[in-house]
C-alpha positions in Angstrom: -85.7 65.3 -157.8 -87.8 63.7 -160.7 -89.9 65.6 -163.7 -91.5 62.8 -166.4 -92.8 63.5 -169.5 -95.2 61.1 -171.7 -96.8 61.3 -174.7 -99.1 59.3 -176.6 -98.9 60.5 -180.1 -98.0 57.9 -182.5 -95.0 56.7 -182.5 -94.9 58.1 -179.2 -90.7 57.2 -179.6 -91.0 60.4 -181.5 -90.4 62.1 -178.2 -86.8 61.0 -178.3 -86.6 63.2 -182.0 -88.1 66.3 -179.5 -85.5 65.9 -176.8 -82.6 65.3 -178.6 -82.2 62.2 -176.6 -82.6 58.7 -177.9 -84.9 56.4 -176.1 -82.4 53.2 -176.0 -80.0 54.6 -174.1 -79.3 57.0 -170.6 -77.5 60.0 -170.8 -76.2 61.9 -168.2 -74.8 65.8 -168.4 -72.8 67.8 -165.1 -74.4 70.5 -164.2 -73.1 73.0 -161.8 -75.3 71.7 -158.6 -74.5 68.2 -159.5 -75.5 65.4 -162.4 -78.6 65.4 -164.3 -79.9 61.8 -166.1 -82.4 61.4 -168.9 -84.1 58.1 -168.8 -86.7 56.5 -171.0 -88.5 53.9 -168.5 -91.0 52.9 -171.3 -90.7 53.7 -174.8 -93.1 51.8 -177.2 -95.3 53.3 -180.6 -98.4 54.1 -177.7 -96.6 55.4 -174.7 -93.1 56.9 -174.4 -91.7 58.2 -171.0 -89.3 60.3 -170.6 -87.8 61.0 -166.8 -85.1 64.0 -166.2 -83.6 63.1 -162.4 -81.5 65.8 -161.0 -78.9 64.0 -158.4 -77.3 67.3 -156.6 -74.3 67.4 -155.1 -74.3 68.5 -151.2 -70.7 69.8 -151.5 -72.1 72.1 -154.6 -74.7 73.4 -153.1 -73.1 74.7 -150.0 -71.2 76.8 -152.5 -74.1 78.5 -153.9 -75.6 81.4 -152.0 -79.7 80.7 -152.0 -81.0 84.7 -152.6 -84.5 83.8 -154.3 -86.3 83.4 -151.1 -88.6 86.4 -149.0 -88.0 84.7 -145.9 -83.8 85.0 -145.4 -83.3 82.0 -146.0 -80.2 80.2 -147.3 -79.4 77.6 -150.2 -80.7 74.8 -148.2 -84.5 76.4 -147.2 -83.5 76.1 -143.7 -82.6 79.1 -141.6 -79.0 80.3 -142.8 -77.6 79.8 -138.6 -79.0 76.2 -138.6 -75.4 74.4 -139.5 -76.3 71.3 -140.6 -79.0 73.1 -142.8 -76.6 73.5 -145.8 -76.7 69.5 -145.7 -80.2 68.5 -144.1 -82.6 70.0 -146.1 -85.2 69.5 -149.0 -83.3 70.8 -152.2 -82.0 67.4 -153.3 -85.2 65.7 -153.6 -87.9 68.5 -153.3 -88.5 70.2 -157.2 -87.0 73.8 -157.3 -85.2 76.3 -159.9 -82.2 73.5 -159.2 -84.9 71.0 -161.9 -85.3 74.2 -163.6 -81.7 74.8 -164.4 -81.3 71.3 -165.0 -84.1 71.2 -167.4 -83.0 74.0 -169.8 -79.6 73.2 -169.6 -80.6 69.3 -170.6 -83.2 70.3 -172.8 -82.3 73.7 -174.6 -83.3 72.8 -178.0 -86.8 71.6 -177.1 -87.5 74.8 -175.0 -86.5 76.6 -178.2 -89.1 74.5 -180.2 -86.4 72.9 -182.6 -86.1 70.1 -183.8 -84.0 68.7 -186.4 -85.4 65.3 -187.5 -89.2 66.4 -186.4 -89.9 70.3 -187.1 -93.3 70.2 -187.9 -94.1 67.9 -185.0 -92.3 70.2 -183.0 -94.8 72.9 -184.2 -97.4 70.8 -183.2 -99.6 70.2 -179.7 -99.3 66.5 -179.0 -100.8 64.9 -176.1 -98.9 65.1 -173.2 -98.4 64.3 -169.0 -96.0 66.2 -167.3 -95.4 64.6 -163.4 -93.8 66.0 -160.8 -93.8 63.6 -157.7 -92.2 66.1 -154.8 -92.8 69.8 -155.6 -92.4 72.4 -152.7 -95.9 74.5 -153.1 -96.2 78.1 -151.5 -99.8 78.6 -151.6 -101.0 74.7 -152.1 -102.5 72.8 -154.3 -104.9 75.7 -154.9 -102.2 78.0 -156.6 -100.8 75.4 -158.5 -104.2 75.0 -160.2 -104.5 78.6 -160.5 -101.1 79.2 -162.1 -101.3 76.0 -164.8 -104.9 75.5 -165.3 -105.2 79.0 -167.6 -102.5 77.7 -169.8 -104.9 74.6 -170.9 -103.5 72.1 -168.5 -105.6 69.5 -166.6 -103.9 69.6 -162.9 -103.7 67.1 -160.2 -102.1 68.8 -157.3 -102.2 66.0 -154.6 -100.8 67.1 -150.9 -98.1 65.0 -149.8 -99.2 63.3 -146.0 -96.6 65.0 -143.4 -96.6 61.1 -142.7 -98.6 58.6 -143.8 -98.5 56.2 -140.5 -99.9 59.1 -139.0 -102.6 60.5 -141.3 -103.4 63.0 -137.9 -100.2 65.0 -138.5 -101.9 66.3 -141.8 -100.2 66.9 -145.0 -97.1 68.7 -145.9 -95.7 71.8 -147.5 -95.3 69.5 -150.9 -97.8 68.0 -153.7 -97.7 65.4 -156.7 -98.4 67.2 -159.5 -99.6 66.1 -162.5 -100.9 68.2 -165.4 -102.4 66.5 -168.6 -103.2 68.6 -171.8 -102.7 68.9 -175.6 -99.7 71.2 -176.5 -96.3 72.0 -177.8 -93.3 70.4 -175.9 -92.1 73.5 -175.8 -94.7 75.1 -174.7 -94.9 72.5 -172.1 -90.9 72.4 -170.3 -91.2 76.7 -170.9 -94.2 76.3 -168.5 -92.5 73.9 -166.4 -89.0 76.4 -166.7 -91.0 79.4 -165.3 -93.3 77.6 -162.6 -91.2 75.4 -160.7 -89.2 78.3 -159.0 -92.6 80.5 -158.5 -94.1 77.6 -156.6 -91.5 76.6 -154.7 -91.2 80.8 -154.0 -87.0 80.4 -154.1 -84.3 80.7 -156.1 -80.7 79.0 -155.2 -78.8 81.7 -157.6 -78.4 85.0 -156.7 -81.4 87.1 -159.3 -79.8 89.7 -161.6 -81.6 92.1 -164.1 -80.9 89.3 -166.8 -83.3 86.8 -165.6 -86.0 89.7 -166.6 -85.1 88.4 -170.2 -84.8 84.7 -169.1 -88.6 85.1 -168.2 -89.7 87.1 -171.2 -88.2 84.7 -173.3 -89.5 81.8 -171.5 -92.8 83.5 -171.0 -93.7 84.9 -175.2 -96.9 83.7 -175.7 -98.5 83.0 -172.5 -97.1 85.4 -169.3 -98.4 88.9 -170.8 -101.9 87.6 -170.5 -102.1 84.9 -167.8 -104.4 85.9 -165.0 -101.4 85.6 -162.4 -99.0 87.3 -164.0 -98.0 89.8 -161.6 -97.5 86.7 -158.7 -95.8 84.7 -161.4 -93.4 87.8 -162.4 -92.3 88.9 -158.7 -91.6 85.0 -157.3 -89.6 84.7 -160.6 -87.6 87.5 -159.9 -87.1 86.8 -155.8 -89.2 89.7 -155.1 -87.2 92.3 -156.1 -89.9 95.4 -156.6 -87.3 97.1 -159.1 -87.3 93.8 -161.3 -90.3 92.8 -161.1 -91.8 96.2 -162.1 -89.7 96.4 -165.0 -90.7 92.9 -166.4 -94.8 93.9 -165.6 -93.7 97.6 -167.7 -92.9 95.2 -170.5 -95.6 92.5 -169.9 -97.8 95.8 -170.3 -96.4 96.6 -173.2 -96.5 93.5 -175.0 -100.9 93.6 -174.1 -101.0 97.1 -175.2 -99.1 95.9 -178.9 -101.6 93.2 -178.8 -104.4 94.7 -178.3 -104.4 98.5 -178.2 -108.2 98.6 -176.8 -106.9 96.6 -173.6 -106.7 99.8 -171.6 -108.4 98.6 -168.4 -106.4 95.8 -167.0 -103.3 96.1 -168.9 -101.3 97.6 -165.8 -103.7 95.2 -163.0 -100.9 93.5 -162.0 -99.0 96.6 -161.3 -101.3 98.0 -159.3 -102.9 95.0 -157.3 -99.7 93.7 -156.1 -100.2 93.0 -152.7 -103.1 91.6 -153.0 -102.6 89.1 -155.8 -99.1 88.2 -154.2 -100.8 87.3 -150.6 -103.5 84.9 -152.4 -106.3 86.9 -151.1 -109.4 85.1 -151.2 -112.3 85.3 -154.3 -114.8 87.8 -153.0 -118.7 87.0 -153.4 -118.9 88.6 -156.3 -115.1 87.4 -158.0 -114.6 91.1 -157.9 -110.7 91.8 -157.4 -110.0 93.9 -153.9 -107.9 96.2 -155.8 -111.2 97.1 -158.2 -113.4 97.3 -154.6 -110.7 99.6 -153.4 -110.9 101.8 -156.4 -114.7 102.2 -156.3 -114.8 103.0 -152.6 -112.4 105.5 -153.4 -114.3 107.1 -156.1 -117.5 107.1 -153.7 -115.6 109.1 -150.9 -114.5 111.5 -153.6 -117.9 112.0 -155.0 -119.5 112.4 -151.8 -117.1 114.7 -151.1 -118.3 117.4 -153.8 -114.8 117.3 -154.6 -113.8 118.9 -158.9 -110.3 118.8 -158.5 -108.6 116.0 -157.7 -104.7 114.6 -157.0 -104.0 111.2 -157.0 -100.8 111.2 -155.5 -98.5 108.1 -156.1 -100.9 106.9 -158.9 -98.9 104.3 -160.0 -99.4 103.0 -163.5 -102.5 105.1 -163.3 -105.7 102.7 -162.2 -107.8 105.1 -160.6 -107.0 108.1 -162.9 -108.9 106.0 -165.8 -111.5 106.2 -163.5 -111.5 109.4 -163.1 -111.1 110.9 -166.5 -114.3 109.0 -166.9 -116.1 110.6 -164.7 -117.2 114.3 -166.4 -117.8 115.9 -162.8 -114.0 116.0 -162.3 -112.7 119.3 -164.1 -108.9 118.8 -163.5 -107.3 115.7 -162.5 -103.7 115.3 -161.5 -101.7 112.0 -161.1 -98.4 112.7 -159.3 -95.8 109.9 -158.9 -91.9 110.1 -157.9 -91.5 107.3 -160.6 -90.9 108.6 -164.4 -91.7 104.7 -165.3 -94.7 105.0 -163.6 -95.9 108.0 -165.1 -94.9 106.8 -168.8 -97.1 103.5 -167.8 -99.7 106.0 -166.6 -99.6 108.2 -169.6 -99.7 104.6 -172.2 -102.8 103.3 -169.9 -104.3 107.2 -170.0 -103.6 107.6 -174.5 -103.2 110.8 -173.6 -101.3 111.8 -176.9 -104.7 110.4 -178.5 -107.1 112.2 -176.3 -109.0 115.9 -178.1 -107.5 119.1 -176.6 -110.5 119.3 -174.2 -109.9 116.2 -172.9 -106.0 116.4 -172.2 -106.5 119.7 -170.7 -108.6 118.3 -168.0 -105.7 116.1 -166.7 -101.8 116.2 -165.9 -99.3 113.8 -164.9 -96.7 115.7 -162.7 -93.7 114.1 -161.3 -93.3 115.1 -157.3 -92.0 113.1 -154.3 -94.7 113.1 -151.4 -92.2 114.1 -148.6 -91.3 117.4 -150.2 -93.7 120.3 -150.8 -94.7 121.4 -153.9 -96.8 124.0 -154.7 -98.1 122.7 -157.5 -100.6 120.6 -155.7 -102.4 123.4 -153.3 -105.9 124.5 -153.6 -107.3 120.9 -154.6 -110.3 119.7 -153.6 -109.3 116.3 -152.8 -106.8 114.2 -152.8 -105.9 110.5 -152.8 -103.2 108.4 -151.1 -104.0 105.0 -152.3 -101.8 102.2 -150.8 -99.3 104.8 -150.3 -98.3 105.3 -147.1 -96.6 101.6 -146.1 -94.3 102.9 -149.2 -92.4 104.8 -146.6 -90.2 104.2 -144.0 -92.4 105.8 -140.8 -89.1 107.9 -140.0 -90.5 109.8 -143.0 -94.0 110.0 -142.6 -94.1 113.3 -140.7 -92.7 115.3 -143.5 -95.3 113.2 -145.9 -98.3 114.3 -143.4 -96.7 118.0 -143.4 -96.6 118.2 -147.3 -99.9 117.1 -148.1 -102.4 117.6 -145.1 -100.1 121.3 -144.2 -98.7 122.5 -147.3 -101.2 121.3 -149.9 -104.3 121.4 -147.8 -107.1 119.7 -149.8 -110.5 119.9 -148.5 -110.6 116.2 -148.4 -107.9 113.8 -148.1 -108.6 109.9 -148.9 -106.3 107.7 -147.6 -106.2 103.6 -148.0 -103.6 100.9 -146.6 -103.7 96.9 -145.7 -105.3 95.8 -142.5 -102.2 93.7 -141.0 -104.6 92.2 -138.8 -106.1 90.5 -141.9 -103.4 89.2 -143.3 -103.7 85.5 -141.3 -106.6 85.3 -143.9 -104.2 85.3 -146.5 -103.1 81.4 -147.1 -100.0 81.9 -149.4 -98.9 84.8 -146.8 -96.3 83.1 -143.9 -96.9 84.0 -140.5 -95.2 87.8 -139.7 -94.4 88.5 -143.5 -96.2 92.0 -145.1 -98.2 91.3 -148.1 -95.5 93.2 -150.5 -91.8 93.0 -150.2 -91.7 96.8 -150.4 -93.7 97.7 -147.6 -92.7 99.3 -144.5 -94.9 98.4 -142.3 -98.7 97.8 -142.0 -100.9 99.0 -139.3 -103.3 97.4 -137.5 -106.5 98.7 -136.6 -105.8 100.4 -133.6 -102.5 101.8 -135.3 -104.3 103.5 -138.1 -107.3 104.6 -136.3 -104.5 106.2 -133.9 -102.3 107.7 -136.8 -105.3 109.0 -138.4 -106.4 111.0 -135.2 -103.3 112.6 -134.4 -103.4 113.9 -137.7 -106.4 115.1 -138.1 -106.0 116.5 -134.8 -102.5 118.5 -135.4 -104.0 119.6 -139.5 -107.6 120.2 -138.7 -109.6 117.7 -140.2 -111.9 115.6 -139.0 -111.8 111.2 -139.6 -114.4 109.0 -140.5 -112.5 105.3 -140.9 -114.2 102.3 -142.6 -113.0 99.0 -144.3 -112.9 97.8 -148.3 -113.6 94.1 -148.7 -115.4 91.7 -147.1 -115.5 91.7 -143.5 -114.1 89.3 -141.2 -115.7 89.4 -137.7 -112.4 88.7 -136.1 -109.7 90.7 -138.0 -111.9 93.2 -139.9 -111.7 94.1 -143.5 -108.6 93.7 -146.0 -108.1 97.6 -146.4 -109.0 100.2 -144.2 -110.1 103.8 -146.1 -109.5 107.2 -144.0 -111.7 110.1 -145.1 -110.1 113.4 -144.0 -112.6 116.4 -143.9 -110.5 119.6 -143.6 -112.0 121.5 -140.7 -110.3 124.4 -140.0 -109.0 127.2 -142.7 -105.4 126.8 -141.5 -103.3 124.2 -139.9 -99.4 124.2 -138.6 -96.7 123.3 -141.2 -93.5 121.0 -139.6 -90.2 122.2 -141.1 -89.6 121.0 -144.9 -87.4 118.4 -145.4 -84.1 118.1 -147.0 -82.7 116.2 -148.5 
């Protein structure tokens, strides 16, 4: 697998000062998956090239337990029970976190920025060509544009042919990628460090809680506000939710030191997960589904009549700044079984810097959803927003009996993915949910179904309807539940214990 870099800055042999590497000769470094090479081809006062090929060693990689991936799948990218997988497979030639290893391992000192013999041209953006010929792209040419382009890159994401004798057979799952801009080196391989793994969507190391500081590190200056942020975090990190919510808490963080007025999107990629993550399509009016969600909510709350309002599992807190700015809600409760969450919710919220009036008007309350609290009775409404595929169904009864028995709102609004939609979704593979910690997802007909049965056993009534745009043949993205409590009391199942 092949990454060049070339400059024209003059002398373009500079380059060699950058990388620690001089032009006239090839140097060659072990690495743990096999030997990586740094060649110059050309090297002259215009143009300098500099190519890092990663040759990997079969035996090594067979060694190394592939984690990274959603699908299951081993080192190799082929199903772990395929044998010959662990040798037959893409990883040698195919870009990957193998280059990206290789590339900080080869190139530490220019990732850092220093530079000996050339500081301040280190400090300085230069022009530069980064190429990768065979790059394994989860979401297509399309994402790649949409993960380098913000960072002031000119892409080229060309689709490799499955087979160019047979141009029918369409292209593959790989692109040549080039990207052409004026920046830092560093700047440059840190972008190239981070990205590589997110598009190919795998990792060939098993993902600890330290690679959170690997991407932090590798991210300072560009990740806290790049528009895909939350995708970019949880590929990084292998999808592990309790990573990748970490890193965003920090990402967060960093945007709120930044710029303390930056209250509205600061947790977006908390809270619009699934949908970033699945590649769901621009809207007509570029308006994220996560905002279209919110606002339908709002509207079933406000025709409601509803004053007093839970959001339960609010998250980092999205709809509750709605809310609060909204004067016809007189008390306003987020309730979350996640302290991090709340804190997140409490940051977004300033609550510490709201007048007494104001703080008095709303609460954060931690609570899990499957055990009854009294706290949350005699609401007018409540909200379960992309809640419910949280839990393992086992566990839903004891949800439905604490908040549709127990707490008994008037109105109950309840939203959750359409799964039937999700072969809309072009970076989702075929039988995957859109977020690694969901449960399930219903259908249609499976909502419509779960809804009834309990509106039926709590006495409400259901009106069901779909956020997004719709798609004649597998409906909306989201579908909303509005439960109208219909009768003064309803049967309680037992509580659950724990």
């Amino acid at each position: 697998m092949l990454i060049t870099v070339t400059t024209t800055h003059r002398p373009a042999t500079d380059l060699g000062y950058l990388l620690v590497k001089h032009p006239d000769r090839a140097h060659s470094f072990s690495v743990p998956t096999g030997t990586a090479h740094v060649l110059f081809p050309e090297a002259t006062v215009e143009r300098c090239t500099a190519a890092l090929l990663l040759d990997t060693d079969p035996a090594a990689l067979t060694g190394t337990r592939h984690r990274g991936g959603r699908s299951g799948r081993g080192t190799t990218g082929t199903p772990e029970g395929f044998t010959l997988g662990q040798y037959v497979n893409d990883r040698p030639y195919a870009a990957s976190s193998l280059l990206s290893s290789a590339l900080s391992t080869v190139f530490r000192s220019a990732l850092r920025g220093d530079s000996k013999d050339r500081p301040e041209l280190a400090a300085t953006p230069i022009p530069l060509e980064l190429r990768v010929p065979a790059l394994r792209c989860r979401g297509g040419a399309d994402l790649a544009e949409r993960l380098f382009a913000p960072l002031g890159w000119t892409v080229a994401a060309v689709p490799v042919p499955l087979d160019p004798r047979f141009p029918d057979w369409g292209d593959s799952r790989y692109v040549d990628l080039t990207l052409t801009g004026t920046l830092r080196l560093a700047d440059a391989l840190n972008h190239l460090y981070v990205l590589l793994p997110v598009l190919d969507d795998a990792k060939h190391y098993w993902v600890a809680p330290d690679e959170i500081d690997k991407l932090l590190r590798a991210g300072a200056g560009w990740l806290a506000d790049h528009p895909e942020r939350g995708l970019i975090t949880r590929r990084y990190l292998a999808h592990r939710r309790a990573l990748a919510g970490t890193a965003l808490a920090r990402l967060a963080e960093l945007r709120l030191a930044d710029d303390p007025a930056d209250q509205d999107s600061v947790v977006e990629a908390v809270d619009t997960g699934a949908d970033e993550e699945a590649g769901l399509p621009a809207t007509v009016d570029r308006q994220p589904l996560a905002a279209r969600r919110r606002a339908a909510v709002l509207a079933a709350l406000e025709a409601s009549g509803a004053t007093r309002v839970l959001d339960l599992g609010c998250g980092g807190g999205a709809l509750l700044t709605d809310l609060v700015r909204n004067r016809r809600y007189t008390e306003i409760v987020g309730t979350d079984v996640s302290s991090r969450a709340l804190a997140m919710a409490e940051r977004r919220l300033r609550l510490d810097r709201l007048p007494a009036r104001q703080q008095q008007r709303i609460k954060l309350w931690q609570s899990a959803l499957t055990y009854r609290d009294d706290r949350l009775r005699g609401f007018d409404a409540a909200v379960l927003m992309e809640v419910v595929e949280h839990l393992d169904p086992p566990r839903l009864p004891a949800l439905e009996a604490t908040v549709f028995g127990h707490a008994r709102p008037g109105t109950v609004v309840v939203t959750t993915p359409n799964v039937e939609y999700n072969v809309r979704y072009p970076g989702l593979a075929a039988g995957t949910l859109r977020h690694a910690d969901h449960r399930f997802e219903w259908s249609r007909a499976e909502f419509a179904a779960w809804a009834g049965r309990v509106g039926t056993t709590y006495g409400y009534t259901v009106a069901i309807s779909g956020v997004g745009d719709e798609d004649p043949e597998v409906g909306a993205p989201t579908q909303l539940a509005v439960f109208s409590s219909a009768t003064p009391s309803a049967p309680e199942q037992p509580e659950e214990t724990a």
